[in-house]
N, C-alpha and C positions, 0 to 999 in steps of 0.2 A: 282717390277720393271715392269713399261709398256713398252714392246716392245724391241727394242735397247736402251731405254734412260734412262741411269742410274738415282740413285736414288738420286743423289747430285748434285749441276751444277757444272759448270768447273771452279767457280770461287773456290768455298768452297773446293772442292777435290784439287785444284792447291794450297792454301793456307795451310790445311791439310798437303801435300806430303812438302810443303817448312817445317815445322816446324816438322814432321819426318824426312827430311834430316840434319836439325840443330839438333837433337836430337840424331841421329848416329854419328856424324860430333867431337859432344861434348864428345862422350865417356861415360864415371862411367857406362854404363848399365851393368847387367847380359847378359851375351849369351844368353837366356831364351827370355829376353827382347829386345836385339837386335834385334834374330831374329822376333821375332812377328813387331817391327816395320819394318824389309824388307819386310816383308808378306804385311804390311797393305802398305807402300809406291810402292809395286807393282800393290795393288790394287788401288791403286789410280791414278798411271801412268797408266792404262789400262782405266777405268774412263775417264781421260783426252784427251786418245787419241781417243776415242769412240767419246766424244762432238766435237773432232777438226774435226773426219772424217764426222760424220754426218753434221756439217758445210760445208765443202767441199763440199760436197754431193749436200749439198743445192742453194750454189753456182754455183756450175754445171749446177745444174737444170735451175735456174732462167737465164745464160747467154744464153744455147742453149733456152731456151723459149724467149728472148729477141731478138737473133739471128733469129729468125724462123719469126718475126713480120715483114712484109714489111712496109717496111722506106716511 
């Protein structure tokens, strides 16, 4: 991983974490298996919020840089 920016984008990881939480949701797993998919659906919800905040982040940036520009 370079930097803050995880190794998947927010789409794939957001996708990922929906079809882990149908997969808890459904049941039949082993304990074993459950928990390794809350392991990885956490992983993925951090992921996800890492790409929303460096969004944020970015948008910050660009409105005070927009801001600072005399009209």
């Amino acid at each position: 991983m370079s930097g803050d920016r995880p190794e998947i984008t927010y789409e794939q990881a957001r996708e990922e974490l929906v079809e882990v939480v149908r997969k808890l949701e459904a049941g039949g797993t082993t304990l074993e298996e459950s928990l390794a998919l809350w392991e990885r659906g956490e992983e993925l919800a951090t992921t996800c919020q890492r790409w929303l905040d460096g969004a944020r982040e970015r948008l910050a940036k660009a409105q005070a840089a927009h801001e600072e520009k005399p009209h």
